[in-house]
Each structure stands twice: as C-alpha cells, then as structure tokens.
N, C-alpha and C positions, 0 to 999 in steps of 0.2 A: 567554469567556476561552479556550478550548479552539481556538473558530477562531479568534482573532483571534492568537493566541501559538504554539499545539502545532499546528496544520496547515501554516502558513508556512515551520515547519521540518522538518516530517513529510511535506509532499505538494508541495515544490517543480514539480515537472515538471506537478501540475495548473493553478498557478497560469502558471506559463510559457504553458500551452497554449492558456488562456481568455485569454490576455492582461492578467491583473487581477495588478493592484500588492496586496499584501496589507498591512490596517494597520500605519503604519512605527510606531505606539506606542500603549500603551494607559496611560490615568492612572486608578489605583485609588484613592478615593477614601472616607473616614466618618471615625464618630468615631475615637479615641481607643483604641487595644486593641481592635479589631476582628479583628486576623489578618492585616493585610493583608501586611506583609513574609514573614510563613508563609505566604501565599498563594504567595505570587512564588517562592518557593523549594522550592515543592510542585508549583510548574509545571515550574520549573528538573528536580527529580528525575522525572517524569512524561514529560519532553520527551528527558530523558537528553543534556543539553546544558551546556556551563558556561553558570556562572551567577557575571556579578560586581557586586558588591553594593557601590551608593556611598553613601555617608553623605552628604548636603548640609549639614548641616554643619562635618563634619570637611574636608570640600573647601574650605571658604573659611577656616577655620582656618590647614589647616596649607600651603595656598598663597599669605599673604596678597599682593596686588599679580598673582599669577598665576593666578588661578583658573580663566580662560579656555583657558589651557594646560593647567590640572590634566582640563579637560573634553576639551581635544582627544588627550590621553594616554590616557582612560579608553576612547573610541572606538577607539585605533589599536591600545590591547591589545587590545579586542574581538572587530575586525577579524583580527587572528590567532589568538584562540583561538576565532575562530567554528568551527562554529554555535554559537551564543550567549547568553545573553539578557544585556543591561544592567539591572539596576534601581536607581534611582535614589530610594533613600528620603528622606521628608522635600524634593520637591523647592523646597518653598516655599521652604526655607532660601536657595536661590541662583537664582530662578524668579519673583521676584516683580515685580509690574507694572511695570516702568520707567517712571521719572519721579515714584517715589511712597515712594521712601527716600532715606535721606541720605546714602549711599552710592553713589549713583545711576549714577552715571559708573562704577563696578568692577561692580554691579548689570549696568547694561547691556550690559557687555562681554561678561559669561557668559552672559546670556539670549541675544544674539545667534549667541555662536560653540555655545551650545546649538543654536540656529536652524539654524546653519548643517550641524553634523552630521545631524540630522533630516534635512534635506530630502535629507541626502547615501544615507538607508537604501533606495531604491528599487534603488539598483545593488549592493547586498547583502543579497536576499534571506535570508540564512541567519544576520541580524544580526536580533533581537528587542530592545524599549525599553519598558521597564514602568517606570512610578513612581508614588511614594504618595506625600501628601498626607491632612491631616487640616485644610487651609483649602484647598479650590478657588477660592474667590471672590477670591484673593488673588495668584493665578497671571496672568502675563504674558498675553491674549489673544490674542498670536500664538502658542502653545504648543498652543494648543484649536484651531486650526483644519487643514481637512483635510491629510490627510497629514504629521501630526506629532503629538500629540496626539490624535489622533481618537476613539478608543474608551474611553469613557468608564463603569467599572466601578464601582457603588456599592458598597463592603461595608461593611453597617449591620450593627447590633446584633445579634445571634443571634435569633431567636425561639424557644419554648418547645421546639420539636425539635432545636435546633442546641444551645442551652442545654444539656438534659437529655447530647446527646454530646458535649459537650465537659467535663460535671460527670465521665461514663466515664472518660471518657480520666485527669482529673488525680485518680480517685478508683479506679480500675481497680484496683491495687497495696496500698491501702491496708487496713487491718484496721477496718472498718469494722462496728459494731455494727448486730443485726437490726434494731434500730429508724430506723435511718437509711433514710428514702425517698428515693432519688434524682430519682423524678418528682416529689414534690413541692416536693422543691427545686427542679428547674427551672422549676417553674407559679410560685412566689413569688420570684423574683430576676428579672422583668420588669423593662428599662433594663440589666443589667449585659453588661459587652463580657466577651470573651473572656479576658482579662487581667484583669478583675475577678473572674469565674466559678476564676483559676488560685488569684487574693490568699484569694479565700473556701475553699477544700478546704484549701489551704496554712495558716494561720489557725489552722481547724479541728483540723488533725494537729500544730502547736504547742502548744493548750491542752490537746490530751491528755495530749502529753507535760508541759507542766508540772505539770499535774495528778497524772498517774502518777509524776512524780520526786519532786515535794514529801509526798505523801503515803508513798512510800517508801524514801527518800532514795538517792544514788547507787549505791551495792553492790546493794541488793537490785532495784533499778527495772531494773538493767542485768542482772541474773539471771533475771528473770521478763518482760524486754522481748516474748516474743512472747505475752503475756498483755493485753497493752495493746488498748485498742479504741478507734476515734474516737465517739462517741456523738451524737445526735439535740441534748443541749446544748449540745456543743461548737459545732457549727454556728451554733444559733443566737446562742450569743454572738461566733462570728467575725463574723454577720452585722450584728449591730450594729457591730464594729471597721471593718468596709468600708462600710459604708455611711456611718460620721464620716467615714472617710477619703474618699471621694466629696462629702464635701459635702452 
C-alpha cells in the first residue's frame, strides 16, 4: 500500500526518471468491518494529501439517469485539488459486470466513463484511485486489468495480534476491572472483524452501565459514576449478544 499509493505522490521525480507509470488504482478488498475505508483514510493522513471519499451508492441514488457524470465530476474535483487520493467505497455498488443486472444499460454507462477516467491517470501522476469492495468476484473485469485496477490489497480478518490492538485502542479509556484480560480476549474472538471487536468492548461498557444504574438508580449511579468498572462478565455476556447478532 505504501508504494503503491504514498510514494507516487511522495517521490514523483523517481518515477519520472525510471520511466515507470506507477499503479493508476489499487482495490482493497475482505470481508465485512475489516478497516478498510480506515485504511484509505489513514493513507490519506500519512500521505498529507486530500482525500475524497465516494459512496457508490449514494452516487447512483442521488444522480439517478446521471451517474456517469456524477463520476466525471468526482475526477475533475480531484484533478484540482490534487495531489489526491480518490476512494471509492463500496465500488460494487456502481462497478459491477456489465451485462449481468437489470439496469444494465445506466450499469454500463458508469463502468465505462469509470474506464475511461482510469485509463486517463497516467498524465496525472499526483492523482491516486483507491477502492473497497466486500464482493471482488462481482466487479466489471475490465476494472482488474492492468493499469486501472491493478493492485489488488486483501484486508482479511485481524489475527490474534491485530485483534488484541485494536481491543486497546476501543478499550484504552475505559474503567475496566483487574480481572479483565485483554489477551485473552483476543485469543478467543477468532473470526471477528474489526467492527465486531468495536460492537464487543461497546456492549460490554453498556451492561455495566445498566448494571451500575439499576442497581443504584439515577441520583446516586451518576454521583458515584467514577466508581463504575466494566468487569470480566460483562464481556462475556456482550459476547454472546455479538455473536447472535453475527449469526
């Protein structure tokens, strides 16, 4: 990600000198609350570049009949508040295979004038194209092939160390009781995305407080609020509440 996004607008003059076009888009791609649009916005502040951010599908919403314009507008601001990044979340929404919705004909009108800005990024180096996706397989084929598309980024699941920092991060602040292990919550929440890992701490610091309010009811719960602790139970009955709600 770093070369493929933060060097093309950080080290122009090397790429100019080797002669090399640098990836004109990269599609990030997993499940569901992975990070990914955090991602792209963590590149945006890292690269110290605007960063504008398209919903795919609030783009065909609120353009109906013009969508293709709505894309050729998104590029021409870009274009001036380059250097840049585009990203394009959800691009399935407006990106998907031509010839294979019922829409097909407004369908293909945007994947092509998509097309057609792509292939336009070579003569604007200082223009970056990032987009997410949580269905690759369901994206246009022209979209995936060189210099347009190209670089293709998985962001799967956390594993047990990304897990464990990102429980930190939403559990950092919190009043959380000695008996709360945060490794071991990360070793047993195997499968949960990043946005699951937020619903579970979240959760958790609700049943305290209902806890803490019912048992003391509003006057005193709110006089002795910095006495409140999230506790080792609480979790595990958020964990059951996320995990119904996961299915």
């Amino acid at each position: 990600m770093t070369e493929a996004v933060e060097w093309p607008l950080a080290y122009g003059p090397l790429f100019e000198a080797t002669a090399t076009d640098p990836p004109s888009g990269v599609l990030l791609y997993g499940p569901p609350g992975t990070g990914k649009t955090l991602l792209a916005r963590a590149l945006a502040g890292e690269s110290e570049v605007n960063f504008i951010h398209v919903a795919g599908p609030e783009l065909l919403d609120r353009y109906v009949g013009e969508s293709e314009k709505a894309v050729r507008d998104v590029f021409d601001r870009a274009r001036q508040a380059a250097p840049a990044i585009v990203f394009f979340d959800e691009i399935d929404a407006i990106a998907r295979e031509r010839g294979t919705s019922g829409d097909s004909d407004a369908a293909e009108r945007v994947v092509s004038q998509l097309l057609t800005e792509l292939d336009g990024l070579a003569e604007n180096p200082n223009l970056v194209v990032l987009a997410a996706t949580n269905r690759r397989d369901v994206l246009d084929p022209a979209l995936l092939r060189p210099g347009r598309f190209e670089s293709h980024v998985e962001v799967p699941d956390p594993d047990a160390e990304a897990r464990r920092a990102i429980l930190n991060v939403h559990s950092g602040d919190k009043p959380l009781a000695e008996g709360v292990d945060i490794d071991a919550l990360a070793a047993g929440t195997e499968g949960y995305s990043g946005a699951g890992l937020e619903a579970l701490v979240r959760e958790a610091s609700m049943r305290a407080i209902r806890e803490f309010a019912t048992d003391l009811g509003p006057e005193e719960a709110s006089e002795r609020a910095d006495e409140i602790r999230i506790e080792p139970t609480h979790f595990e009955a958020a964990r059951e509440t996320v995990d119904r709600m996961n299915g």
